[in-house]
N, C-alpha and C positions, 0 to 999 in steps of 0.2 A: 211352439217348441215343446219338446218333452224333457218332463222333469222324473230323473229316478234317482234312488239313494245308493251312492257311491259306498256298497256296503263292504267290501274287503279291504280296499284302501283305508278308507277310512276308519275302519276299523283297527289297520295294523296303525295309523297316524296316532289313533287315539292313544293305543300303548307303547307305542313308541315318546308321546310326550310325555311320558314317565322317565324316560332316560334323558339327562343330561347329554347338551347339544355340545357336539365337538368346537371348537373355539378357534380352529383354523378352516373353517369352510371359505372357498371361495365368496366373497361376497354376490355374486350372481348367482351364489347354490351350488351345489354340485354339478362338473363337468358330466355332459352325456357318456354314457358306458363308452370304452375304446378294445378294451379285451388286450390282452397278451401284457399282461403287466408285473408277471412272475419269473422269476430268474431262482435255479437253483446252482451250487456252483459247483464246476468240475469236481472236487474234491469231495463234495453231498455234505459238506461244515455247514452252509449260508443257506438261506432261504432268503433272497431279497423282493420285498412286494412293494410296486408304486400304487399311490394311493389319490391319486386327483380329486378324489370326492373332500378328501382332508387336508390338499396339499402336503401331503410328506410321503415318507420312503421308510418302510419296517423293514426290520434286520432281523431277523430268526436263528438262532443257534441249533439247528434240527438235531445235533445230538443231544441237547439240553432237553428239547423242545420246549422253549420257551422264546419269547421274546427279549434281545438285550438291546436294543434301541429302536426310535422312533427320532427319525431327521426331517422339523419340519420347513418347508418351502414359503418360499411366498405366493402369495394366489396365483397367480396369472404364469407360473411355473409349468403345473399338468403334468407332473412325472408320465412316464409313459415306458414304451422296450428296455429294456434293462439286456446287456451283453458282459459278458465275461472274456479279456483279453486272454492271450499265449501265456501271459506270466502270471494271470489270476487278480487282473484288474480290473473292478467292477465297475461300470460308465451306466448311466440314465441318462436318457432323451428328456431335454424340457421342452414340451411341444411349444407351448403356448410363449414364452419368453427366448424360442430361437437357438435354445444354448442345451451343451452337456454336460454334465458332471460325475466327476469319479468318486466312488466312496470306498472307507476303510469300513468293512463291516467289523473288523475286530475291535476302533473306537467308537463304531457309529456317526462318522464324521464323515462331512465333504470334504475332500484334498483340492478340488482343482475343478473349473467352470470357465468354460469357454464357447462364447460365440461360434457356432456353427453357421446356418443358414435360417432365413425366415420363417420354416415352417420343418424343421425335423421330424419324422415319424420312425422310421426302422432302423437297427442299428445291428450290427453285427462285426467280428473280428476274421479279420481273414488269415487261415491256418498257417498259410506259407510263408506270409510276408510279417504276421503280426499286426497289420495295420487295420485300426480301426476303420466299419465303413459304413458312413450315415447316408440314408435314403431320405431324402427331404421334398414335398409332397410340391413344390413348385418345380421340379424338374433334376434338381442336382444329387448327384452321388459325390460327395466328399469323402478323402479320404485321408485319415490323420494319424500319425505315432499313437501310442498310449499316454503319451506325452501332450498331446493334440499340438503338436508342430501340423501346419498344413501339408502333406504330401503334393495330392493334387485336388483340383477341380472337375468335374465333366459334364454336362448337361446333357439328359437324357429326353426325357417325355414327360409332362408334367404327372400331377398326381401319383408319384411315387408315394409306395405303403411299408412294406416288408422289404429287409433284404437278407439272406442266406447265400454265406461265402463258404465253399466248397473247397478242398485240395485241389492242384493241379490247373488253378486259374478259372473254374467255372463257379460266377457267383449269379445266383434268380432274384430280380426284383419285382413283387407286384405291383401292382396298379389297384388304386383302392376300388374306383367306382366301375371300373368296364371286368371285373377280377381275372388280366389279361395280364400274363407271369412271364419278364423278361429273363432271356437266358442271353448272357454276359462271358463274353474270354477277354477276361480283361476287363475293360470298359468299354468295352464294344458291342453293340447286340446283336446274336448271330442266329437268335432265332425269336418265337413269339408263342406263348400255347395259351389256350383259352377253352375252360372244360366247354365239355358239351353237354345239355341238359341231361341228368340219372336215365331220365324217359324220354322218348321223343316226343308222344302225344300224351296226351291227360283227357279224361273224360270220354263221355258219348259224342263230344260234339269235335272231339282231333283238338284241343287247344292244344298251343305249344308252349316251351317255357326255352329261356336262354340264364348264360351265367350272367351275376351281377356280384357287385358290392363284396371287396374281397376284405375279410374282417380279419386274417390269419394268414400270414406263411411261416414254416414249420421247416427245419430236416429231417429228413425220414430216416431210420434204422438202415444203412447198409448203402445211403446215397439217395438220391432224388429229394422229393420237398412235397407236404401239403399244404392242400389250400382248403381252407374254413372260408367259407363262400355262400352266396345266397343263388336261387333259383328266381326266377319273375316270372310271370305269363307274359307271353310275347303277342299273342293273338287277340282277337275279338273277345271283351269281356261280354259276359252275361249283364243280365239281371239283376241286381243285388236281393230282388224281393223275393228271391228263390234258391232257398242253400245249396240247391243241388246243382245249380246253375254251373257254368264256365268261371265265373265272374269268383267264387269262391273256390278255385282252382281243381275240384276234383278227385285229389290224393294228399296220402301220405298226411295232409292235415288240409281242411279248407282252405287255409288262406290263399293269396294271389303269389307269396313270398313263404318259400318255405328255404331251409336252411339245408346244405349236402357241400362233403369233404370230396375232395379229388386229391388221387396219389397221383403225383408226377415219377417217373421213374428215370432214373439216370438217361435212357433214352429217348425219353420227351413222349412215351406212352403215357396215356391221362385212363384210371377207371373212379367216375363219381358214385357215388351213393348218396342219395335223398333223403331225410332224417325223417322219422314218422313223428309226430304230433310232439314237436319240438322245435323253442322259438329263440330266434335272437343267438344262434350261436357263434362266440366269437372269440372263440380261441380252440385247440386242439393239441395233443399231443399223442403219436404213432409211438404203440409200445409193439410194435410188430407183432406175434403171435399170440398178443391177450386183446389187439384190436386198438380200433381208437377211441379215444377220452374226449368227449368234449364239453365245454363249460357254457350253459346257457343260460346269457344274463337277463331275461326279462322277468319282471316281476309278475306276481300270481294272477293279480284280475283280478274278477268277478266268473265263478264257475257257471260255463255252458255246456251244461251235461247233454243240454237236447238239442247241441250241433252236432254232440258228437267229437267232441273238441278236449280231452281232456292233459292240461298243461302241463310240460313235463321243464323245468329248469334246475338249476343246480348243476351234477356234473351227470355226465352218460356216456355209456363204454356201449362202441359202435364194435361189433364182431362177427356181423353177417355177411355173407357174400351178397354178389350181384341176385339181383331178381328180377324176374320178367316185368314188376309193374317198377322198378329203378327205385323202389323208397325199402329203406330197410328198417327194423324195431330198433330199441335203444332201451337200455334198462340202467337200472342206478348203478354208476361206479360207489359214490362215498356219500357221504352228507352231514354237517356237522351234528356233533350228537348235543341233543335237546333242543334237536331243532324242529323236531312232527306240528309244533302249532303252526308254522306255517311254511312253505318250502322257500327257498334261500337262492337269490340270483347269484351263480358262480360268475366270476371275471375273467378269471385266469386257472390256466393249468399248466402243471410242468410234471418233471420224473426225477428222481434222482438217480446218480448212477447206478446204487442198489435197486433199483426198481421201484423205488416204494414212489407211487402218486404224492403230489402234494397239489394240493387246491385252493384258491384266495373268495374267499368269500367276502362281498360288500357291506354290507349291513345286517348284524352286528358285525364287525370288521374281525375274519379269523382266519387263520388256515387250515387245513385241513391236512395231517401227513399220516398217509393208511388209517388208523383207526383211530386217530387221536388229535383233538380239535384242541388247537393253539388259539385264543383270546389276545388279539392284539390291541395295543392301547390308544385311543381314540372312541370319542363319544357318539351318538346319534347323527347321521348325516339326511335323516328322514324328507325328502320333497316335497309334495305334493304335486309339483308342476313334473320334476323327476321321472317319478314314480308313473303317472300318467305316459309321462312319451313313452315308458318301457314298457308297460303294461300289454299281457298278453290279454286281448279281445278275445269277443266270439269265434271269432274266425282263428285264431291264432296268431295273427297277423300285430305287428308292434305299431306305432308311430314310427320307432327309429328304422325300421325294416326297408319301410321308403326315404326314411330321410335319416341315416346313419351319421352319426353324431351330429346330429342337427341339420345336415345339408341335403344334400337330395343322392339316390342314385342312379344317377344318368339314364335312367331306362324312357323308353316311351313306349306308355301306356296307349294301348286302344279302347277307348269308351263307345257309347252310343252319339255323343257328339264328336266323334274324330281324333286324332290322335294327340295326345297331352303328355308333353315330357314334365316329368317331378321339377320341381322348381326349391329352391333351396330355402331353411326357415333362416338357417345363417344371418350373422351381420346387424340385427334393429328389424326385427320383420315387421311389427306393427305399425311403424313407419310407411311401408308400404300398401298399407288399405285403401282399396278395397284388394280381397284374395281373390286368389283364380285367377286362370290366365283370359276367364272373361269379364274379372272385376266385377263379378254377380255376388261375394259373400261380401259381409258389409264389414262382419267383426268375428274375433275368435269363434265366440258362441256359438253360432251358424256355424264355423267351421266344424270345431265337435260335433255336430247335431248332425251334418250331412254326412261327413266322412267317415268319424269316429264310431258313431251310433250308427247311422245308414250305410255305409259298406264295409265297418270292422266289427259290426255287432257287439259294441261296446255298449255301458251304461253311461247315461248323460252325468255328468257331476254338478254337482248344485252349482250356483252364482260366485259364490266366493270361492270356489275351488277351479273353476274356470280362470276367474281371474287370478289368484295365482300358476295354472298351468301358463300364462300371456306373458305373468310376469318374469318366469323361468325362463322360457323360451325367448323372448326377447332380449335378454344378457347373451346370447350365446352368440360369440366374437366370431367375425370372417377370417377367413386363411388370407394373408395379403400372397400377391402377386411377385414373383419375381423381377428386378429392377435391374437387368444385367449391365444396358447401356444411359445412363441419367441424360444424356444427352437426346438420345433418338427419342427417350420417353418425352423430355420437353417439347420436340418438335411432332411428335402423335398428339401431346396437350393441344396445341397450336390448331393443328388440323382438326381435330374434333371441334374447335369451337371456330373456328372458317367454318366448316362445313354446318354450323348449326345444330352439333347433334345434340347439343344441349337445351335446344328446346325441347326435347322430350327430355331426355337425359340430365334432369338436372337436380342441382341440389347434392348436399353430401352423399347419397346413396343413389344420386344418379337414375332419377324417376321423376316425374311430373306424377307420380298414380292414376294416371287416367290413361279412360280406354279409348283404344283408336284405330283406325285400319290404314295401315301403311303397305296395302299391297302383299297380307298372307294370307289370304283367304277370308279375313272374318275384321272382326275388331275386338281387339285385345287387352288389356292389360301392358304396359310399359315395364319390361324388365326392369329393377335395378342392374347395374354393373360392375357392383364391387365383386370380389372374386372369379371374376368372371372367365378367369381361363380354364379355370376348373367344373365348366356348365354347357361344355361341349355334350351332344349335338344343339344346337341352340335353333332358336324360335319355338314356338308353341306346340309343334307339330316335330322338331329336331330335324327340319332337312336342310340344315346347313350345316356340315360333318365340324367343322372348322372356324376358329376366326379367320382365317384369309376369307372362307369362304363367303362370312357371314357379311363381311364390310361391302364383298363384291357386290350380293343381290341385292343387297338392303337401299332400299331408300335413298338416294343421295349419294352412295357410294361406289357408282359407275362414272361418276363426273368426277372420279380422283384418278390422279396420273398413277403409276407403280409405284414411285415415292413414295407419296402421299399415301397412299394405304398401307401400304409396312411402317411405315410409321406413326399410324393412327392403332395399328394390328400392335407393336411394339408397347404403344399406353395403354392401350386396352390390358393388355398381360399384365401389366404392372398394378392393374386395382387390384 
């Protein structure tokens, strides 16, 4: 194993433990970055900023500019999208606790907290009717008063992200992991767009890339919507022992995962552009003819001058047209001032209606409105485990890149061993050792050392910094499943354990950890199966699009009547 000194990190940890630690941190540390967690309001009075890393919600008086409150939550809370009603009613998504709540920015106070659904993510108001309308990452679009009276229900596609409600009944909702952007008349979906990679090929060798992981949806100036999105390699990786290789993508910045915005236009025309040597971006805002803004939250690293690789986060105003190689430059919109020691992960970005940007910065916790940096209140929220999954590597490339807030994103990977879909850290991962889907890594270490250091051109972190990254990462909670029928769930209970699937499948996280060949080509690693509706294409290789599909070929599960598999397909959803 290789030992190197974790010198930037550690370095910012060291001054950072000079600052007193904020006193409302989630006890599992700080939630992974989510982006889009700035709301400024109709009127340009409010500045509202959720804050997951502190559990709370700052209130900004941008004419003051100053901060007049700080509302804070309880952990398992995770403020998130923040929306602005018809009348000027401010709502927050609680991801992690299922529910929303309205605030009075003028006492700094919650009015009102209501149970939504299991796993809420976008939120948005709809212009015509007034009616709030939550996107919930299990499948449902709810729709509620200002009041949160229930309107209605609808089940759509799982893994709802974003939603953006349009005049005249046309609302777009993303999809976090496939960044495939539903178009909606009504509650209905009447169509489906999905960018196309900035480039078609990369490199010498024709690599390809496709859309993934959709971190952002936006309205755009004059109609239509963006998407802050991520790029993958689709094709045969390289090398890793050769930077020039496929395998470290070619453009616009090494990595396998580089970050690029698509305008959707009222007519469902899509033009991407590919961000040059800029990482983790997860938020955006179209200021129309001054370009776009966007916020990139990965931390600094350790500088790879001799990939070639030089780290651009904080915030960046996109205003070049298309180009023949599909990646365009990005230069500094803002950045807080006294901030040159070291650059600063942006979160969030928004506009106000005068125009002026405003920006949320992480750590020190501030905003930034045109040229003048607001200090908001809250202490040190420093990681080490953090800080690492964000961290921009050699390559450019993050941890969370592949596994965006923790989980995976759906891509499958082609290596020199065959093809390996990302697998999620989600849920107790260490629980599940050995890693890999060939149960060849024993323990974290090794995983840093192979993937981290060996394909992200990362530095190795000493013993105790490993083991806090293990520690961090292994608090980070599963999305549960949606539970629509308790009934038919009981009877998929039933069938799963007739059929035995619990001889592998077993135990709280639903593994045996052992490897075994059940007839996909190799011998594997035992998925767990908590979240598991949201780990589509599934097997090691993703050639089962589906769980119907997956129950059919699998194992055991050609000896179940029609029943009997939608019913086993029904529990499955529900972990």
């Amino acid at each position: 194993m290789r030992l190197y000194p974790m010198l930037t990190i550690a370095a910012v940890l060291l001054a950072a433990g000079c600052d007193e630690r904020d006193s409302n941190i989630p006890e599992g540390g700080p939630p992974p970055v989510t982006g889009g967690t700035l709301h400024v309001t109709s009127d340009g009075t409010w500045a509202i900023a959720s804050d997951p890393a502190r559990a709370a919600i700052h209130v900004v008086n941008l004419d003051r500019r100053e901060q007049t409150a700080r509302i804070d939550l309880g952990p398992q809370d995770w403020p998130g999208r923040v929306a602005e009603d018809n009348a000027g009613g401010v709502h927050v998504v609680l991801r992690q606790s299922g529910q929303v709540v309205t605030i009075d920015p003028a006492s700094g106070t919650i009015t009102r907290r209501v149970d939504v659904c299991a796993a809420p993510r976008g939120i948005d108001a709809d212009p015509d009717t007034g009616e709030l309308i939550v996107a919930c990452a299990e499948g449902h679009l709810v729709r509620l008063t200002p009041a949160y009276e229930l309107v209605r229900r609808v089940t759509l596609v799982h893994d709802l992200r974003d939603v953006v409600a349009q005049s005249g009944g046309r609302t777009y909702v993303s999809r976090f992991r496939s960044a495939e952007v539903l178009v909606l008349d009504g509650d209905t979906i009447v169509d489906r767009v999905r960018p196309e990679a900035a480039s078609g090929t990369i490199g010498p060798s024709g690599s390809t890339r496709v859309a993934t992981v959709a971190w952002r949806l936006r309205e755009r100036p004059g109609g239509g919507v963006l998407l802050v999105h991520q790029e993958s390699v689709s094709s045969q990786l390289g090398d890793p022992s050769f930077p020039g290789a496929p395998y470290y993508g070619g453009d616009c910045s090494f990595g396998v995962v580089r970050p690029a915005v698509t305008e959707i236009d009222p007519g469902l025309t899509t033009r991407t552009l590919a961000l040059t040597n800029t990482s983790l971006a997860v938020d955006a805002v179209d200021q129309g003819g001054s370009g776009v803004v966007v916020a990139a939250a990965s931390e600094p690293g350790v500088p790879r001058d001799s990939w070639g690789f030089t780290q651009m986060n904080g915030t960046r105003r996109v205003t070049a047209g298309s180009s023949s190689s599909g990646c365009v430059p990005t230069s500094d919109a803002f950045s807080p001032s006294g901030s040159d020691a070291r650059p600063q992960a942006a979160t969030a970005v928004a506009v106000a209606p005068d125009g002026t940007l405003v920006a949320q910065y992480r750590d020190p916790a501030q905003l930034v409105v045109g040229g003048d940096t607001i200090d908001l209140d809250g202490g040190s929220v420093e990681d080490f485990g953090h800080a690492l999954f964000h961290e921009a590597a050699g390559t450019g490339v993050t941890c969370a890149s592949c596994h965006p807030e923790g989980a995976e994103d759906g891509h499958v990977w082609i290596f020199d061993v065959g093809a390996r879909r990302t697998q999620t850290l989600n849920g107790g991962i260490l629980a599940t050792a050995p890693f890999h889907w060939r149960g060849d890594v024993p323990n974290t270490d090794q995983v840093l050392d192979g993937t981290f250091v060996g394909r992200m051109s990362g530095t190795m972190p000493r013993p105790d910094e490993v083991d806090s990254f293990a520690q961090w990462m292994d608090q980070l909670p599963a999305t549960p499943g949606p539970v629509v029928d308790a009934d038919a769930v009981a009877r998929g209970r039933e069938v799963f354990e007739e059929a035995d699937c619990a001889s592998c499948h077993a135990g709280e996280l639903r593994t045996n950890n052992q490897t075994l060949d059940v007839g996909t080509g190799g011998r594997f690693q035992v998925p767990a199966l908590y979240e598991v509706i949201y780990h589509a294409p599934y097997f090691h290789d993703g050639s089962a699009r589906g769980l119907d599909e997956l129950v059919s070929v699998h194992e055991g599960g050609a000896a179940l009547d029609d029943g009997q598999r939608g019913a086993l397909v029904t529990y499955l959803r529900s972990l």
